[in-house]
C-alpha positions as CSV (number, residue, x, y, z in Angstrom):
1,X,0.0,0.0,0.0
2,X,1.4,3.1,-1.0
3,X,2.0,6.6,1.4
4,X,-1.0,8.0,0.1
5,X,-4.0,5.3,0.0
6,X,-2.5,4.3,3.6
7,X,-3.1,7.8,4.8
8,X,-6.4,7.6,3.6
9,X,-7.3,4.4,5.5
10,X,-5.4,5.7,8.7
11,X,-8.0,8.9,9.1
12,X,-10.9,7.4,7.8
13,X,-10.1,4.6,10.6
14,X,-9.7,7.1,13.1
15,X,-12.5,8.5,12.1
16,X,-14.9,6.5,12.5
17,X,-13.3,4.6,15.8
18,X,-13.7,7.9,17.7
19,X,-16.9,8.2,15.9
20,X,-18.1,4.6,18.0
21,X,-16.0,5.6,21.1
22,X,-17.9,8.8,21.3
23,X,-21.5,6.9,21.0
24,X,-21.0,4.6,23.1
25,X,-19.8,6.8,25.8
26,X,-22.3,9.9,25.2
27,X,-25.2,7.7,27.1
28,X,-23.1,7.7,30.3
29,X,-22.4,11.0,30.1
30,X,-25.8,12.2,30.0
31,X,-27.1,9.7,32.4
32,X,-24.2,11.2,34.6
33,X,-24.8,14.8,34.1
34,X,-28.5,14.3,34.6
35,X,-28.3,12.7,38.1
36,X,-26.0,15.2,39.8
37,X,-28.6,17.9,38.2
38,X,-25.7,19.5,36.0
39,X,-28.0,21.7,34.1
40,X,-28.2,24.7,31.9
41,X,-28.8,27.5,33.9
42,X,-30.6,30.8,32.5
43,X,-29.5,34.1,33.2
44,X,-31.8,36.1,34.9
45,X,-31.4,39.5,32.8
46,X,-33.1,42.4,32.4
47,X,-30.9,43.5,29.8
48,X,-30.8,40.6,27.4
49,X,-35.1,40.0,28.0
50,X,-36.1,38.0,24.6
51,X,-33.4,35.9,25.0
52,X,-34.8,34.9,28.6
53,X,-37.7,34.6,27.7
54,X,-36.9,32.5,24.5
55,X,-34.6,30.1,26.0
56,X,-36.1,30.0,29.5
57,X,-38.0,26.4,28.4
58,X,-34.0,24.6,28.0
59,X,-33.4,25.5,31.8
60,X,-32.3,22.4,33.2
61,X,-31.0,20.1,30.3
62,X,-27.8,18.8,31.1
63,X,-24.7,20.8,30.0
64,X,-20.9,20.5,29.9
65,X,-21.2,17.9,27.1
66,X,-18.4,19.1,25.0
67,X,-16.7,16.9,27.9
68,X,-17.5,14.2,24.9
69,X,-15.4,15.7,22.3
70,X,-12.6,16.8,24.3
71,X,-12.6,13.4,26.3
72,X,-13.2,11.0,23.6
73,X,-10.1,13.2,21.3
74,X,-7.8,12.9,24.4
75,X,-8.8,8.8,25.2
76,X,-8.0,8.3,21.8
77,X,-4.9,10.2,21.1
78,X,-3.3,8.5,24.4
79,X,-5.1,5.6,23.7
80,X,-2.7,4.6,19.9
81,X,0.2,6.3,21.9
82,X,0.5,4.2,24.4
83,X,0.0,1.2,22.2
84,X,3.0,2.0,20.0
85,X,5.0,1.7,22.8
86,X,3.4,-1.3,23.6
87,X,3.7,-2.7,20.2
88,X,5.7,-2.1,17.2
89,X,3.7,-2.0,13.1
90,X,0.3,-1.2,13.3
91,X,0.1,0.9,15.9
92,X,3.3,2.7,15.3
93,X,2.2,3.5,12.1
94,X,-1.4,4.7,13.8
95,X,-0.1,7.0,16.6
96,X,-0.5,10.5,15.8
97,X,0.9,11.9,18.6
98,X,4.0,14.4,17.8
99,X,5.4,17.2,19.3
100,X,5.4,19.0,15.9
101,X,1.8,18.8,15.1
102,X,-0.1,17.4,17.8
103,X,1.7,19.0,20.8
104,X,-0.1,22.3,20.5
105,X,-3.5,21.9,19.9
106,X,-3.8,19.3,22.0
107,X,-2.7,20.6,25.1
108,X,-4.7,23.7,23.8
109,X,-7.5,22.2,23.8
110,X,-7.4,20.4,27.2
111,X,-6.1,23.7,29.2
112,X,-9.3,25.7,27.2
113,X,-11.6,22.8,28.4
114,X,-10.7,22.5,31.5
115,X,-11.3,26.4,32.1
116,X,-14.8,26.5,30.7
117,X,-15.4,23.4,32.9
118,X,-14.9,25.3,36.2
119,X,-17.6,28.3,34.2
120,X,-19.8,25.7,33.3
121,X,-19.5,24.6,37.4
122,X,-19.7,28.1,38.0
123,X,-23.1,28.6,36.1
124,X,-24.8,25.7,37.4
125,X,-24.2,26.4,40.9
126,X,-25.5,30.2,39.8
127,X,-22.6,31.6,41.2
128,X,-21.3,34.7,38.7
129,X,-23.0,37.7,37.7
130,X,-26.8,37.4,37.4
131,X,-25.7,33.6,38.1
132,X,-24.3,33.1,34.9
133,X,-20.5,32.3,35.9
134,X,-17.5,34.1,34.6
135,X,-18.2,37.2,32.6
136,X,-17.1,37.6,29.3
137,X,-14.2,40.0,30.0
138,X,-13.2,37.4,32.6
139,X,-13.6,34.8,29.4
140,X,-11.4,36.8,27.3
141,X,-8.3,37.5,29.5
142,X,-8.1,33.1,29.9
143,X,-8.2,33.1,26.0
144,X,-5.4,35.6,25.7
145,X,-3.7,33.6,28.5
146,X,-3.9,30.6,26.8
147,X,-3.1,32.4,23.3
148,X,0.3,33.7,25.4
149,X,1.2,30.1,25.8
150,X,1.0,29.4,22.4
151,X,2.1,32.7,20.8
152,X,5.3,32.0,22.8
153,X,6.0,28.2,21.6
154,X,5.4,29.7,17.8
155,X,7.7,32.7,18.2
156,X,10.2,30.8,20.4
157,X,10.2,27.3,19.8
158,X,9.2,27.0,16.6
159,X,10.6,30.4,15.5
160,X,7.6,31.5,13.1
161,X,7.1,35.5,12.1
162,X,5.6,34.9,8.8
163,X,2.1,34.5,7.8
164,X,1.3,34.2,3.9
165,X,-1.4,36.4,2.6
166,X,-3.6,34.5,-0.4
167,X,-2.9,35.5,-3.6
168,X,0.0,38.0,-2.6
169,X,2.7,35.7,-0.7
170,X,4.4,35.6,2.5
171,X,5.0,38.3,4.8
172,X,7.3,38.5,8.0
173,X,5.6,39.9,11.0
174,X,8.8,39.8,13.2
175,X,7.9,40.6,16.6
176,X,4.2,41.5,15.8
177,X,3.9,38.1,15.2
178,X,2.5,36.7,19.0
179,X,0.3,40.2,18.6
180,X,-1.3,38.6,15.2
181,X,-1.2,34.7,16.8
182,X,-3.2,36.3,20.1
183,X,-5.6,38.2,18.0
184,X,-6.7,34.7,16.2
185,X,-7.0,32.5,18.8
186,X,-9.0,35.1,20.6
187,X,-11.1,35.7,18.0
188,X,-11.9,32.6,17.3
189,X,-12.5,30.6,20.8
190,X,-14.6,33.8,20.8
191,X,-16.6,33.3,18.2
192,X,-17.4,29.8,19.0
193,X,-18.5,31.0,22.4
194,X,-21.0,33.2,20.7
195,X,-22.2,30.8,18.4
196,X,-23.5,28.0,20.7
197,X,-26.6,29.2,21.4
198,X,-29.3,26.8,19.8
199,X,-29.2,22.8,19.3
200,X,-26.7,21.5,17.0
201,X,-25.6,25.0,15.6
202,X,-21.9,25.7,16.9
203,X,-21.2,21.4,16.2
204,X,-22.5,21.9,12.6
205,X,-20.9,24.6,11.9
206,X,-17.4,23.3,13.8
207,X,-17.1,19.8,11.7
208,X,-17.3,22.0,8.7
209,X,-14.2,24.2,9.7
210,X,-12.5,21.1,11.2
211,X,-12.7,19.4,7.7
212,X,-11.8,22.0,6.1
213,X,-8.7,22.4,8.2
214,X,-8.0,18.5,7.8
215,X,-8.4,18.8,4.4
216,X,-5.6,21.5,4.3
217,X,-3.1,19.2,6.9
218,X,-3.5,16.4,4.9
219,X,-2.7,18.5,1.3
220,X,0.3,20.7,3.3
221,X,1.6,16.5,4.8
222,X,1.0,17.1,8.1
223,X,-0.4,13.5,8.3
224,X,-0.7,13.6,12.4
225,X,-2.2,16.9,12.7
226,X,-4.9,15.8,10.0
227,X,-5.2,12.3,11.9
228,X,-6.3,14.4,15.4
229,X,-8.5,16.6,13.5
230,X,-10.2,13.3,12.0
231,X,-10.3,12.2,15.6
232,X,-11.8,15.6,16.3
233,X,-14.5,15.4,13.8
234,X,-15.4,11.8,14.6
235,X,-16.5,13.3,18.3
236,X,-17.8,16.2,17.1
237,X,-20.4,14.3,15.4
238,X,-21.1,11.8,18.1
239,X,-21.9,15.0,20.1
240,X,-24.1,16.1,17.2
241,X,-25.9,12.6,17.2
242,X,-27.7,14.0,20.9
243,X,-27.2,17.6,20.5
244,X,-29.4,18.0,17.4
245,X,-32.5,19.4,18.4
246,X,-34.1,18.4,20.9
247,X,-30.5,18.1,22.3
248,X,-30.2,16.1,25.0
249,X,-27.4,18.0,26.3
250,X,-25.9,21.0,25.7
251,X,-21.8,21.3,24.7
252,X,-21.1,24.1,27.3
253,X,-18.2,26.5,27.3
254,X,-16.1,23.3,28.3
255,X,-16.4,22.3,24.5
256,X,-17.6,26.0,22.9
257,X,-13.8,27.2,24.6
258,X,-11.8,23.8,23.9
259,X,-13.0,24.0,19.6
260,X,-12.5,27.9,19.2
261,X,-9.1,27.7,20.6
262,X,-8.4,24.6,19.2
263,X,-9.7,26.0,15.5
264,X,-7.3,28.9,15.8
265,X,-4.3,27.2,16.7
266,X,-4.7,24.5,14.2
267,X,-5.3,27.7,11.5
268,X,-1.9,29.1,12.6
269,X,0.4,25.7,12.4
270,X,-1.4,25.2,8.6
271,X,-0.8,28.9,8.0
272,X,-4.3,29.5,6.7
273,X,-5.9,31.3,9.7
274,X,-6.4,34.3,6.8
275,X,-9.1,31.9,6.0
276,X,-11.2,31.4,8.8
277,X,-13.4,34.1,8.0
278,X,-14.7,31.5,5.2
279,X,-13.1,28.3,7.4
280,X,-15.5,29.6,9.9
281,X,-18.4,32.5,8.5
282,X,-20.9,31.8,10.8
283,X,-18.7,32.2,13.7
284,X,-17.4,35.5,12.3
285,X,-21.3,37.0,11.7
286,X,-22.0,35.9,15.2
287,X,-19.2,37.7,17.1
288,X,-19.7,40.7,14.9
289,X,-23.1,40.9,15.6
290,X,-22.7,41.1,19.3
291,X,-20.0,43.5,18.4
292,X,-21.9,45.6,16.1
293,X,-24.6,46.1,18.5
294,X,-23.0,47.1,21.8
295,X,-21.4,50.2,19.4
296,X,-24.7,50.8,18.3
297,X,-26.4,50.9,21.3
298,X,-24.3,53.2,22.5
299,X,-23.5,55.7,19.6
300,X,-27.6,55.3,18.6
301,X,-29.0,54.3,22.2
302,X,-31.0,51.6,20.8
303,X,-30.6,48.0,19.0
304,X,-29.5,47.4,15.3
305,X,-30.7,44.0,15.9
306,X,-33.8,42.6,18.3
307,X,-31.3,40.0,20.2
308,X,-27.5,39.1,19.6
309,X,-25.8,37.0,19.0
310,X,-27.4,36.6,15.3
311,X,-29.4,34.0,15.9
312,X,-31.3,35.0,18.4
313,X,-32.5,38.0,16.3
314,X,-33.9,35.2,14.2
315,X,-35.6,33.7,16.7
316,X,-37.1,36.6,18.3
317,X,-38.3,37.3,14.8
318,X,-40.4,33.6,15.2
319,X,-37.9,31.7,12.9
320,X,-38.3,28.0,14.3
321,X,-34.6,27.1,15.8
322,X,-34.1,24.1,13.4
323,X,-34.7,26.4,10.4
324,X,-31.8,29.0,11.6
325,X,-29.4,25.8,12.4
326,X,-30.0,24.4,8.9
327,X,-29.8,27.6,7.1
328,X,-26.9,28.6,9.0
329,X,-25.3,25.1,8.0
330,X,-25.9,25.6,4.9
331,X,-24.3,29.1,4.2
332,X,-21.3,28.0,6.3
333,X,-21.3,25.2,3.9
334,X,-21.1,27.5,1.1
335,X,-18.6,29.6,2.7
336,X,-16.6,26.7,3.5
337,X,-16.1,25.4,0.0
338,X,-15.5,28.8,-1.3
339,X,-12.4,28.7,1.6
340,X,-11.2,25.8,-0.3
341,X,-11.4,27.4,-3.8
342,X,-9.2,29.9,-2.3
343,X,-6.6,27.8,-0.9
344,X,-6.3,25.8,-3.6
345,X,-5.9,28.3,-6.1
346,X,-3.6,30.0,-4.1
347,X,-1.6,26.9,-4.0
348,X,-1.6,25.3,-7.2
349,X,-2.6,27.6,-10.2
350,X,-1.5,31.3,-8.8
């Protein structure tokens, strides 16, 4: 079997194994969450009314079940490690464990998750403002901490100051590059914050970024980063399988803080974090929404939109929630493959 075709059967084994794992484990984790009453909790605020008022019927479904994703990625990316010590062939030959590729997003993702585990705690016990945990500012200074981290092991350790522009080439940030690194993964973790709002919405839209992402790893050769985004994927959509509306759990800023940080790092080691704004659209129109409407409201003194993020102004406006989820889905579908157009003609024809 040649390099290629075995690459193909290694992530599409993956794949679907953390696919299973994921499934099989998601009916414990709901049956856990359930019986210690670990359950959405809905802030009580007069500012942010319709929202109340339209969510107010999800109080109490269980939440912190991005614990699946991140859990099920780390089992299974310790889980072929360890065997390739074990063992020799196979499994050597499966581990996609490196400190190159995997390294980073990995450990990312489990100090992001961790964090919006203790919020998600935080929130069900009502302790926070208006009983909602940690505020969003409060949010934002762990995501530049963690985007510190990691804008020090790519300027230091791995000695990268150039980002490459589509269509125009590569440019040298020197030292602005940690600014530009801290920027993205900010951004981006976010974004994904902002966009879990409604029952299978921010897992949708994230197995279309991921695959985009996997798609460029596995084009650029970075064969282990591609395998743990497969992993990824595979419990992304286990998640999806009981988070589709009516979900019977919600992913929490345990998984909403793990995949926007994870999404940006990952965009920085392929070099294509110029396109996440297609790689992830809906997450950009949803953190520029809420944007867009705090400067409003206070240059105009009133709303541009009914409820922010976006999709609540859809559903104050009576849109069912599966309709926004789907047509959401579909224009970050279309958004997605217009990514790839880019990065492919940027690669190959330009």
């Amino acid at each position: 079997m040649n390099l290629l075709a075995f690459q193909i059967v290694r992530h599409l084994f993956l794949f679907v194994f953390s696919f299973l794992l994921a499934m099989i484990f998601a009916p414990y984790l709901i049956q856990l969450l359930s019986r210690h009453h670990l359950g959405k909790q809905i802030r009580q605020d007069q500012e942010t009314p319709i929202f109340t008022n339209l969510h107010k019927k999800k109080e109490g479904t269980p939440t912190m079940g991005g614990i699946l994703i991140w859990g099920s990625t780390f089992l299974m990316t310790y889980l072929f490690y360890l065997l390739s010590i074990v063992g020799n062939g196979f499994f050597s030959r499966i581990n996609f464990l490196s400190r190159s590729e995997t390294w980073l997003p990995l450990g990312a993702m489990m100090g992001a998750a961790l964090v919006g585990l203790l919020d998600d705690f935080l929130g069900v016990l009502r302790i926070g403002p208006k009983g909602g945990g940690l505020r969003m500012r409060e949010k934002i200074l762990v995501y530049i901490l963690i985007a510190l981290i990691g804008a020090w092991w790519f300027y230091v350790k791995l000695e990268r100051t150039i980002i490459h522009i589509p269509f125009l080439g590569d440019y040298n940030l020197g030292i602005f590059y940690p600014l530009f690194f801290i920027f993205i993964l900010v951004a981006s973790a976010f974004s994904m914050n902002e966009t879990d709002g409604l029952d299978g919405l921010a897992g949708g839209i994230s197995v279309m970024g991921f695959a985009c992402l996997l798609i460029v790893s596995f084009v650029e050769g970075y064969f282990n980063l591609s395998s743990f985004l497969a992993v990824l994927i595979g419990a992304i959509i286990a998640f999806l399988w009981f988070n589709v509306y009516p979900a019977k759990f919600f992913m929490g800023d345990t998984g909403a803080m793990a995949l926007g940080i994870t999404m940006g790092v990952v965009a920085m080691l392929t070099d294509t974090a110029l396109l996440l704004p297609c790689f992830g659209f809906i997450l950009m129109i949803e953190s520029l929404s809420v944007i867009v409407q705090k400067i409003y409201k206070k240059v105009r003194k009133k709303k541009l939109f009914l409820s922010t993020p976006l999709h609540h102004h859809f559903e104050a406006k009576n849109w069912p929630e599966t309709l926004i989820t789907m047509r959401f889905w579909i224009v970050q579908g279309l958004a997605s493959a217009i990514g790839l157009a880019f990065y492919f003609l940027d690669k190959f024809m330009l």
